[in-house]
C-alpha positions in Angstrom: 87.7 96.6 134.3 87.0 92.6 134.2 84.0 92.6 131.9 83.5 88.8 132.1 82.9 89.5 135.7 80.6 91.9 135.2 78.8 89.9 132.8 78.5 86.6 135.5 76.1 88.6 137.9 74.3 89.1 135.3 72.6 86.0 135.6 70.1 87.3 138.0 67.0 89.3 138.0 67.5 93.0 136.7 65.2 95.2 138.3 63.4 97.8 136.2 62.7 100.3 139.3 59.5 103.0 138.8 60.4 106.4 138.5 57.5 108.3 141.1 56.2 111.4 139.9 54.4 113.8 141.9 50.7 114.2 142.0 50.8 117.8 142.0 53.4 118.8 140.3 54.3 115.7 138.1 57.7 115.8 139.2 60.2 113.4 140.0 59.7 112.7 144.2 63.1 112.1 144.4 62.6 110.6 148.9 59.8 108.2 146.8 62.3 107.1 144.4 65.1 106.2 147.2 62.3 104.1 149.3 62.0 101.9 146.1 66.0 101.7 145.7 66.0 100.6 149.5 63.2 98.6 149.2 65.1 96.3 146.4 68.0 96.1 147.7 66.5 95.5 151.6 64.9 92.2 150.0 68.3 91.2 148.0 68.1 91.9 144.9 71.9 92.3 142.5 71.1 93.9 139.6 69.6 97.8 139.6 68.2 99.5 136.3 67.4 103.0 136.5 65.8 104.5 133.4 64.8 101.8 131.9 61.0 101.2 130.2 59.3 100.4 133.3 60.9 104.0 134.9 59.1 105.9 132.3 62.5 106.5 130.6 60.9 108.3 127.3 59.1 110.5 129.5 62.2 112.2 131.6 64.0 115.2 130.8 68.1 114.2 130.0 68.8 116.1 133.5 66.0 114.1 134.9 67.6 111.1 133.5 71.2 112.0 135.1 70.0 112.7 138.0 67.8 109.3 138.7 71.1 108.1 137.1 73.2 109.5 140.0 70.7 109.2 142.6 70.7 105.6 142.9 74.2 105.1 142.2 74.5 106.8 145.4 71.9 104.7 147.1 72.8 101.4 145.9 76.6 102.5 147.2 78.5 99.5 146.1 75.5 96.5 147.2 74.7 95.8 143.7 75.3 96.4 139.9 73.8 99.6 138.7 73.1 99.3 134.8 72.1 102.9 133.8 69.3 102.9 130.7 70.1 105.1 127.8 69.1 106.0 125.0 67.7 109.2 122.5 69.4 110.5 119.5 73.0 109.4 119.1 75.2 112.1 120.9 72.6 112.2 123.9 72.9 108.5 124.0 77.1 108.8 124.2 76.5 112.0 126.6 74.1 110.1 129.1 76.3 106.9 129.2 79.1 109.0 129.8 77.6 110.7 132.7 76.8 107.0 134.2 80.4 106.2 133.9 81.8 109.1 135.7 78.6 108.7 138.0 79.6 105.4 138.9 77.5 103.1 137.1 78.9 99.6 136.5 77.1 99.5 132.9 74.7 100.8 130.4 71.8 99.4 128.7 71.1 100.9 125.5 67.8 101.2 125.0 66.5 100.3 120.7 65.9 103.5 118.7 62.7 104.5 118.7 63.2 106.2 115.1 60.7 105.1 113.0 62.8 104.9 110.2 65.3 101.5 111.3 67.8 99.8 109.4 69.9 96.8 110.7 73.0 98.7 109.5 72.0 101.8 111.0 70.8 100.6 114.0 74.5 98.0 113.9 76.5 101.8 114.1 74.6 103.4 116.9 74.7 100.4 119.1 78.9 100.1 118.1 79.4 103.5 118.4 77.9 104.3 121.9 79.7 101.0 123.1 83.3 101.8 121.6 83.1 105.5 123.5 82.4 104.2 126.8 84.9 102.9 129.1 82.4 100.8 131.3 80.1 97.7 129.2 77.3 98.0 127.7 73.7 95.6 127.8 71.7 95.9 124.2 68.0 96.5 124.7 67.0 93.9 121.5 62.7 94.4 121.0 62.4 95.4 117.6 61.3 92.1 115.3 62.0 94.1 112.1 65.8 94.1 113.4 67.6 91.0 112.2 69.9 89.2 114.7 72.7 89.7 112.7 73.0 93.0 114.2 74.0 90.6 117.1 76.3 88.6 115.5 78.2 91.2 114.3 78.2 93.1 117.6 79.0 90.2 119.6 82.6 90.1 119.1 83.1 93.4 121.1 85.1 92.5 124.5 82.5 95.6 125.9 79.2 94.2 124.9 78.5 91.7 127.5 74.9 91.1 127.6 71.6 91.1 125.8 68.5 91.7 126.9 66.4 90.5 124.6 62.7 91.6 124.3 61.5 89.5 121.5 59.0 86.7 122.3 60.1 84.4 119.5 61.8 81.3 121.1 63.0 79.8 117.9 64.6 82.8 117.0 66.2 83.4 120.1 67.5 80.0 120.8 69.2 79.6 117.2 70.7 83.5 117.7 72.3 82.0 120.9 73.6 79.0 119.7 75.0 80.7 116.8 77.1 83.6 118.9 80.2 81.7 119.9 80.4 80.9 123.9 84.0 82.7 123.7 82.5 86.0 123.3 81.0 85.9 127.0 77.6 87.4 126.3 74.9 86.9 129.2 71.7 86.6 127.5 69.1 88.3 129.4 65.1 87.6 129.1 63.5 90.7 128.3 60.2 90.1 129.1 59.8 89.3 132.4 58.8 86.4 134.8 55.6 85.5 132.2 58.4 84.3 129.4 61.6 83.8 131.8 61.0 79.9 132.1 61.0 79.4 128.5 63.4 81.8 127.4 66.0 80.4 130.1 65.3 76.7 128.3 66.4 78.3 125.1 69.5 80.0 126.6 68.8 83.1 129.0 70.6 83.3 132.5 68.1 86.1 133.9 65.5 88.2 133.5 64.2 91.5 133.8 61.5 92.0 136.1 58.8 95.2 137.4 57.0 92.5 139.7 60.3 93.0 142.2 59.0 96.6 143.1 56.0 94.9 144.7 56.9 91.3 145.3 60.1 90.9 145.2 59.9 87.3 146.8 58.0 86.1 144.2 60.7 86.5 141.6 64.0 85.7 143.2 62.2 82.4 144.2 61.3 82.2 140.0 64.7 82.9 139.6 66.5 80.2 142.3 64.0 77.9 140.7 65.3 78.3 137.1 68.7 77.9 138.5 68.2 75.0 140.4 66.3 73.1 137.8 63.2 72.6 139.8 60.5 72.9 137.2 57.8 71.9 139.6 58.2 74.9 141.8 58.9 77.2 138.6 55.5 76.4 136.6 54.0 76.9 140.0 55.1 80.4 140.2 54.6 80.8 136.4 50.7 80.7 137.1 50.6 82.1 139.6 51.9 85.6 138.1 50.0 84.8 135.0 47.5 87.4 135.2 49.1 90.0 136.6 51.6 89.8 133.4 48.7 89.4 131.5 47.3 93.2 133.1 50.6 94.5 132.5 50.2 93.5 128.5 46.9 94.8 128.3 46.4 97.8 125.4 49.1 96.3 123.6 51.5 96.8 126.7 49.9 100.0 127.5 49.3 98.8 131.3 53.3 97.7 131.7 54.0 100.6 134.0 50.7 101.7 135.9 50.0 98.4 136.8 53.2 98.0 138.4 52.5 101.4 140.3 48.8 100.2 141.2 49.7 97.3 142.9 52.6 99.5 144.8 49.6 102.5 145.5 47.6 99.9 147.0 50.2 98.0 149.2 51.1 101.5 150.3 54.2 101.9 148.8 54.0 105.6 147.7 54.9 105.1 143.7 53.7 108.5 142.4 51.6 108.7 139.8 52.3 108.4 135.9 53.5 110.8 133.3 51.7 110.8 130.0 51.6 109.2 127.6 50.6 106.8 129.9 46.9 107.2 131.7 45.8 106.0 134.8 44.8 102.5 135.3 40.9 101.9 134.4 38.5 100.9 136.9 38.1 97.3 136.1 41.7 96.7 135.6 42.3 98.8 138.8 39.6 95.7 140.7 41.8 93.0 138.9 45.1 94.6 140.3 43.3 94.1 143.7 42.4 90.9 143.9 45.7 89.5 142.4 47.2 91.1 145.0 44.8 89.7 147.7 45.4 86.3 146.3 49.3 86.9 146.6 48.3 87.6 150.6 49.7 90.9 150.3 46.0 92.5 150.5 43.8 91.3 153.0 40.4 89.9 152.0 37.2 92.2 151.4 35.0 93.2 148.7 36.8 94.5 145.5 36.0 98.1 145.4 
C-alpha cells in the first residue's frame, strides 16, 4: 500500500457525512444515509468520513458503526477515499478499524479518547497501538488542548500515520507543531475545524479541511478550498464571511449545535437527514429562523417571511 499517496489526496476537503436517524424509531434510515453518500460524491467531492463527530459517532451502536462503515464503502465503490472514524475503548478501537480494512476502507481516523482521565503517554500508546495493528493508515483526530503535541512528534515517525486532523484552534501552536515534524515523515496536516478556521489554519500549514457544510452546500466549500489552493485570498475571505454565521450556529452551546444545524439546513432544503439521537436536542426555535434565513441568503431558500 503507497501511503504517501494516500496521504497527497488528502489535501482536500474531508467530508464529515450525517448519520439519519428515523423519526419513529430512531434508527439508522440506511436509503437516507446513501442519498447523502450520492449527494457528495454527485457534486465531487474526494475524501468520505463515515462515523466521524458530525455522524453522531458516540451515539451508534459498534454494529451500527460497521455497518455505516460498510455501507458507504459500497457506495463510494472506488470514486473516492473512504476514511472510516473509530474510536471507544482500545480493543473496540483495533476491532472497528479492522473491520474498515477488510471492509474496504482506504484509512482510519482515530477519534481522541473521550476518557476523562488523559495522559500524553497514555493517550501516545493507544494512538501507536491501534495504528501498528492495522494494515491500512491511520488519520489522528488531535482536539484535546490538555494533550501536548509531543504526542505528535513522537507519533510522526510511523510510515502508517499519515495525517492529522487537528481540532485545536490555537494557530501558534499548530504552526510551530508543523514546522517542528520533519517534512520526510509525509504527514498531511488536516484543519479540523472546518471552513470558519480553514483560511488561517492552511497559512500556518494545513492542506485541507474537514467540513459538515458539504452535506448542504457543497459548492460553497470546494470553491473555499480551490481558493486556498490557488492563493486567491480575495475570493477566500469572501467565502469566509459569508459562512461566518452559519459556523457561528454550529458553535453555539459550546458546539452543542455542530450536528442539528447541519441537519436543519438539510430538513429545510429537503434533503431528508433524519432527526438526531440524544444527547443531542432539536434545534431551538430562534436558531431554527437563523438556519433559515442563512440559507435564503445562500439562494438555496427562496425569500418569505422567516417562520
Amino acid at each position: 500500500m503507497n501511503y504517501a499517496e494516500i496521504s497527497g489526496k488528502l489535501e482536500t476537503i474531508s467530508a464529515i457525512n450525517i448519520t439519519p436517524f428515523d423519526e419513529e424509531t430512531r434508527e439508522v434510515n440506511w436509503d437516507k444515509l446513501e442519498e447523502n453518500i450520492r449527494f457528495l460524491l454527485d457534486h465531487g467531492i474526494q475524501s468520505i468520513v463515515p462515523c466521524g463527530n458530525t455522524g453522531e459517532f458516540y451515539s451508534l451502536t459498534i454494529e451500527e458503526a460497521k455497518e455505516e462503515i460498510k455501507r458507504v464503502v459500497e457506495i463510494v465503490n472506488g470514486r473516492a477515499l473512504v476514511i472510516a472514524g473509530i474510536g471507544y475503548a482500545l480493543p473496540i478501537a483495533i476491532e472497528l478499524g479492522q473491520y474498515a480494512q477488510q471492509a474496504g476502507a482506504d484509512a482510519v481516523m482515530i477519534h481522541q479518547p473521550i476518557h476523562p482521565y488523559v495522559t500524553d503517554r497514555g493517550a501516545g500508546s493507544y494512538f501507536k497501538k491501534i495504528i501498528e495493528t492495522l494494515d491500512i493508515p491511520s488519520i489522528l483526530y488531535f482536539k484535546d488542548h490538555n494533550l501536548s503535541d509531543n504526542v505528535l512528534k513522537e507519533l510522526a515517525p510511523l510510515e502508517k500515520l499519515i495525517a492529522v486532523k487537528y481540532a485545536i484552534n490555537d494557530l501558534p501552536r499548530f504552526a510551530k507543531t508543523v514546522r517542528e515534524i520533519p517534512d520526510e515523515h509525509q504527514i498531511t496536516w488536516i484543519c479540523g475545524t472546518a471552513e470558519k478556521w480553514a483560511p488561517f489554519f492552511y497559512h500556518a500549514g494545513a492542506r485541507g479541511f474537514t467540513s459538515g457544510l458539504v452535506n448542504v452546500y457543497p459548492e460553497k466549500s470546494l470553491r473555499m478550498l480551490e481558493a486556498l489552493h490557488n492563493g486567491d485570498q480575495e475570493q477566500v475571505w469572501k467565502i469566509w464571511e459569508d459562512i461566518l454565521a452559519f459556523e457561528n450556529l454550529r458553535a453555539k452551546y459550546n458546539n452543542g449545535n455542530n450536528v442539528v444545524v447541519i441537519k436543519e439546513a438539510m430538513a429545510q432544503i429537503g434533503m431528508n437527514p433524519g432527526i438526531t439521537r440524544e444527547p443531542v436536542d432539536p434545534l431551538q426555535a430562534e436558531d431554527r429562523a437563523e438556519v433559515q434565513a442563512i440559507l435564503q441568503s445562500w439562494g438555496l431558500l427562496p425569500k418569505q417571511e422567516i417562520t
